[in-house]
C-alpha angles and dihedrals in degrees: 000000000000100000083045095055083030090241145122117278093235088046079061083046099051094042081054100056087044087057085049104037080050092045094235083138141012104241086214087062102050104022123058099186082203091076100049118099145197140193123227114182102310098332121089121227136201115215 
């Protein structure tokens, strides 16, 4: 999404927690925290 939009992943991030703090939109409807990912060191870890 950020190379699509030519950003910075935390300014989507950031655009993101505005949508849910305003209530545009429920973060259990649109996020599932199962899916998101992260790397340490060579491991992959889901968050």
């Amino acid at each position: 999404m950020a190379e699509l939009f030519q950003t910075s992943p935390e300014n989507i991030t950031l655009h993101l927690k505005a949508i849910y703090a305003e209530g545009e939109q429920a973060e259990q409807a649109t996020c599932k925290h199962y899916l998101q990912v992260r790397q340490e060191g060579s491991r992959t870890i889901h968050q």
